[in-house]
N, C-alpha and C positions, 0 to 999 in steps of 0.2 A: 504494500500500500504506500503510496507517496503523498507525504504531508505537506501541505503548504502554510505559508507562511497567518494566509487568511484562517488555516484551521484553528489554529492555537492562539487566539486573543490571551495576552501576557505572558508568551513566552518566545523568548529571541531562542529558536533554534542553533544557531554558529556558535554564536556566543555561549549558550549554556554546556552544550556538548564539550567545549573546549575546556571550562572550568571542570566538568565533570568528569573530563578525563586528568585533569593535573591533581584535584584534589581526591577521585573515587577509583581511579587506574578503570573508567568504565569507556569502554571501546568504540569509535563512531566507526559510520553512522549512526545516529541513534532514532529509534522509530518512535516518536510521542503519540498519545492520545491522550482527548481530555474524558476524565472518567466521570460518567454520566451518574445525576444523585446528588449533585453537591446544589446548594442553593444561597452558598455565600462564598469562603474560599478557594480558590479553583485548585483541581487536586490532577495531577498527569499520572499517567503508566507511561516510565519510559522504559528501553527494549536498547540495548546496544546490540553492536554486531556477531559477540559472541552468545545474544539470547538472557544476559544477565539482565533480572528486571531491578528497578526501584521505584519508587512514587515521589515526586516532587507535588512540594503545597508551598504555595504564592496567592496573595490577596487577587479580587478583582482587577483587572486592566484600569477599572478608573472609578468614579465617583466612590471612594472607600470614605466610610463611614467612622470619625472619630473614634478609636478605642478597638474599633470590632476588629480588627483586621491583622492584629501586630503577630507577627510570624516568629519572632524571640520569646515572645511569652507563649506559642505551643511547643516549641523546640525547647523551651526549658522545662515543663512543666511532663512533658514525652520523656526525658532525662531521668527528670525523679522520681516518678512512677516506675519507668524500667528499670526491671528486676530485683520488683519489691510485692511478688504476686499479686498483680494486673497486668492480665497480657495487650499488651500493647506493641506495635512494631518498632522495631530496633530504631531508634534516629540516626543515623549515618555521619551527616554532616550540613552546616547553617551556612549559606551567603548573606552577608552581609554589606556587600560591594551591589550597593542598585546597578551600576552599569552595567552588569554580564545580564540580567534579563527586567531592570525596569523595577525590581521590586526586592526586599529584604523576599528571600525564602529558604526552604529546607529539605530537604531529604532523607528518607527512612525506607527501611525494606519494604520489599513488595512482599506481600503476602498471600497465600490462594485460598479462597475461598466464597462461600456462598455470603452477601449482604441482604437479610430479610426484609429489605424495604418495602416491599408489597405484596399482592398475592401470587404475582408471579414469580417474583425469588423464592415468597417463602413454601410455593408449591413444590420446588424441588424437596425439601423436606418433609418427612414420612410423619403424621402424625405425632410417633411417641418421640422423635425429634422435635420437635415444633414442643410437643409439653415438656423437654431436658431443656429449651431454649428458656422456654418461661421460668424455671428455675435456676439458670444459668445466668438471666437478667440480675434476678434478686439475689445471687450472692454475691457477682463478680460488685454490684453496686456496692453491696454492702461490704465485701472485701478493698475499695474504693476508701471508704467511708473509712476505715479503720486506721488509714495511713496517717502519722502525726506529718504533718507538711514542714513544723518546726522540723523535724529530725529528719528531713529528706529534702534539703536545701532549697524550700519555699518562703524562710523565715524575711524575703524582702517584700512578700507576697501581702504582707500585713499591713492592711491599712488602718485610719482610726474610726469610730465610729460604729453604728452596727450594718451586721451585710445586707439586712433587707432594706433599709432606708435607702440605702446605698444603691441597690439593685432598683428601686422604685423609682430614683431620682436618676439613673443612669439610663432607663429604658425610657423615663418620660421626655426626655431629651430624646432620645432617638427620635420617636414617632411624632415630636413634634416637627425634628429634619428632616423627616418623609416627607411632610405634607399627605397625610393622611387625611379624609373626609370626615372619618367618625374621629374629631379632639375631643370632642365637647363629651363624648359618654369615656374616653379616655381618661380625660382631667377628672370626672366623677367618679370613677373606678380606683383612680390612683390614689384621690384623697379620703376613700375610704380602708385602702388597705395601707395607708399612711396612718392611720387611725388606730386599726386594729392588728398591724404588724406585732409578731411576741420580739423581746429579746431574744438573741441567737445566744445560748447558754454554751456553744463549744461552734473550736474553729477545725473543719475538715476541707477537703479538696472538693469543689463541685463540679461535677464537668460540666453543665449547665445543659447538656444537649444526651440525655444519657437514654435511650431507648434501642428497642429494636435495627432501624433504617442505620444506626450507628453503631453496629457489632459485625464482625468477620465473623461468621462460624464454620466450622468442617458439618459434615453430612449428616452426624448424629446429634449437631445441636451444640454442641459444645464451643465457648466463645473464642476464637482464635487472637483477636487484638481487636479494643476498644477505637473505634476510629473519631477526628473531628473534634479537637480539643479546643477549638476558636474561642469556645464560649467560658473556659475553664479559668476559677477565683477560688479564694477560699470563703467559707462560708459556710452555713446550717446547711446539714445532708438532707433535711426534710426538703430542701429546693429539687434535689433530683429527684426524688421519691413521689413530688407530687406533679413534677414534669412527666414519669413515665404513666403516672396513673392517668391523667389526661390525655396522654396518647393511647389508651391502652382501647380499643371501642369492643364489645363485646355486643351481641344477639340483644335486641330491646331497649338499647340504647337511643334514648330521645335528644344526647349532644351530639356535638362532632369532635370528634377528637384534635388536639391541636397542629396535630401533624398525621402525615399517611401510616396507615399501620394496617400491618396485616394480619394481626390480635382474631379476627372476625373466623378465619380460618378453623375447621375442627382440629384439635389438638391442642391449639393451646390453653393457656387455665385460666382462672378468673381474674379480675382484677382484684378482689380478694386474696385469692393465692399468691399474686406477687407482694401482698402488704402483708400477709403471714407470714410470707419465708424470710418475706428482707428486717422485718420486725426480729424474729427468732434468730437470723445469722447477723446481725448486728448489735441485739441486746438493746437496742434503743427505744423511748418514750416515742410513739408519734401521735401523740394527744393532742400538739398543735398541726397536724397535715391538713386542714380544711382549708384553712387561712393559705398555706405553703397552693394549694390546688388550686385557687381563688387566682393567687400571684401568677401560676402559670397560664391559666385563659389570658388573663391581663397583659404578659411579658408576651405569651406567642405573637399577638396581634401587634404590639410593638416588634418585636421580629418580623415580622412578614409584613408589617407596612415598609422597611430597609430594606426589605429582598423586592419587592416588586420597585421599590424605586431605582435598584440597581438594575433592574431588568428591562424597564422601562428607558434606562439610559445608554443600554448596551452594554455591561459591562461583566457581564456575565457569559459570553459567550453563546452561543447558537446549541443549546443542549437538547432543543425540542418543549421544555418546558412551556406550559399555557399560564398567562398570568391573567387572562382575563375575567376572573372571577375570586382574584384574590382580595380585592377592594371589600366585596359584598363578605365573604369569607369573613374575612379579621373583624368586620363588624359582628358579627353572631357571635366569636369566641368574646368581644368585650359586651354582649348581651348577658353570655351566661356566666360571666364573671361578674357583673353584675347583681346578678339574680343569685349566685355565691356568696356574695358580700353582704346583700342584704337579709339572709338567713343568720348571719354571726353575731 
C-alpha cells in the first residue's frame, strides 16, 4: 500500500522515519496508518521494512485544545505505570524536537490484539470471553486504583486544591471553547455539582477515559494493555468507576451511554457486576459514586462538544467518523445529568 502525504494529517513521513531510525534502529521505509477509534489524539501503526511494528501518538494536526493534548504527561505517566501490574504497552521512546513531525510525540510497542469498541470487535469474542472481559475491567481498574503515584514518580503530578472542583472548572472551560449550543443547561449542571461535589478523601491515578473501547484484549478476554492515557491526573478513583458505569448500556436501558459500548452484547454482566467486583478487588467505600456518575454525563458532553469542534475544523483527520448528531447527543447526556443532580 503507498501512503501519501495527504493520508496522514500530523505526520511528516521523511522526517519521522529518519528520527526513528537514529533513535529506534527501526528500518525504512516505513509503512504508517492512522489507527481508526481515536477521537482526540491521533494514534499510527507504523511497519518498517523488516515488519517490526510500533504505534506512535501525537496531538491533533491543529486546533488543540488547552491542557488536552500534552504528549509528556502520557509518556510519563505510560513510565510509571509500566511494570507495576497494569498492563500497558512498553513506551519506547519521547520527541520532543517539534520539527521532525510538527508536534511533541511518543512511541510505544505495538501490541496485537482485539479493541472491544463495538459490537463488531467485540463479536469476535465468544461469550464466556466477553463475561472474563467484564471482570477483567473491574480488577485491572481497581489494580489501577491501588498504585501510590507518590511512590511511582507522579509526586509533581500534585496539584493544590480538590480534584473534583478542579475537574468541574477544567471541563467548564473546555465546553465553553467549543462553543457548544447547550451553555446554559451546562452552567446549570456545573453549579450544581459544584455544590454537591464530596471531598476527595485519597489521591490515586485516574485514567479518566477507563472503559471497554480503551483495552487491548487476547481472544479469551483477558486485558492485554490499557490504551489512551490523554485524559490521565491524579484524583478520586470513584471518577473512573463512574465513567465506566455510564458507558456501560445494558437491555432496558432508558439512557444512553456516554460513549459507544458494546456492554449490550450476551455475555457480558451487569452493571452491577462491575461495581461488585471493583468494590470487592479494591476494598473501597463507593457511597459517594452517584455524585462521581452525575460528573461523568456532565464531563462527557464537555468532551464531545472538543471532539466535534476539532472535527468540525479538520483536525482530526479523514477516519470516517459522522459528527453530525453529536451537537443533539451531548445535549441529552447534560439532560440526564441533570435529572442526576436533581435527585441528590
Amino acid at each position: 500500500m503507498t501512503t501519501t502525504a495527504a493520508d496522514l494529517p500530523g505526520l511528516r513521513l521523511e522526517a519521522t522515519t529518519a528520527w526513528l531510525a537514529e533513535n529506534l534502529g527501526l528500518t525504512g521505509p516505513l509503512e504508517a496508518r492512522l489507527v481508526a477509534g481515536g477521537r482526540s489524539n491521533l494514534t499510527y501503526r507504523l511497519t518498517d521494512a523488516t515488519g517490526r511494528q510500533v504505534a506512535l501518538r501525537r496531538p491533533p494536526a491543529s486546533h488543540v485544545l488547552e491542557t488536552a493534548h500534552d504528549m509528556r504527561r502520557e509518556w510519563t505517566v505510560l513510565n510509571a505505570v509500566s511494570g507495576h501490574g497494569v498492563p500497558v504497552p512498553t513506551p519506547l521512546a519521547l520527541c520532543e524536537d517539534e520539527s521532525v513531525s510538527g508536534a511533541v510525540f511518543y512511541v510505544m510497542e505495538w501490541v496485537d490484539g482485539i479493541v472491544p469498541a463495538d459490537d463488531e470487535s467485540a463479536g469476535q469474542l465468544s461469550e464466556g470471553a466477553r463475561r472474563h472481559l467484564t471482570d477483567q475491567l473491574a480488577d485491572v481498574m481497581a489494580a489501577l486504583h491501588t498504585l501510590d503515584p507518590l511512590e511511582i514518580g507522579l509526586s509533581d503530578w500534585q496539584r493544590p486544591g480538590d480534584f473534583l472542583q478542579r475537574q468541574l472548572k477544567r471541563w467548564h472551560r473546555q465546553i465553553h471553547a467549543s462553543g457548544s449550543v447547550h451553555l446554559d443547561l451546562a452552567d446549570r449542571v456545573h453549579g450544581e455539582l459544584v455544590r454537591l461535589a464530596p471531598t476527595a478523601a485519597e489521591l490515586r491515578i485516574v485514567h479518566g477515559d477507563f472503559r471497554a473501547g480503551n483495552v487491548l484484549v487476547g481472544p479469551d478476554g483477558t486485558i492485554r494493555a490499557v490504551l489512551d492515557w490523554e485524559l490521565a491526573t491524579l484524583g478520586h478513583p470513584l471518577a473512573d468507576l463512574g465513567w465506566i458505569l455510564a458507558s456501560w448500556s445494558r437491555p432496558g436501558d432508558g439512557r444512553p451511554p456516554v460513549t459507544g459500548t458494546p456492554s449490550m452484547l450476551p455475555g457480558f454482566g451487569e452493571r452491577e457486576d462491575l461495581l461488585q467486583r471493583y468494590a470487592t478487588a479494591s476494598g473501597r467505600d463507593v457511597s459517594a459514586l452517584p455524585v462521581y456518575e452525575a460528573f461523568a454525563r456532565w464531563r462527557s458532553a464537555c468532551i464531545n462538544a472538543g471532539v466535534r469542534a476539532r472535527y468540525m475544523a479538520g483536525a482530526m483527520g479523514d477516519d470516517g467518523h459522522d459528527v453530525s448528531g453529536m451537537e443533539d447527543a451531548l445535549g441529552r447526556q447534560l439532560e440526564v445529568a441533570a435529572e442526576l443532580v436533581a435527585k441528590l
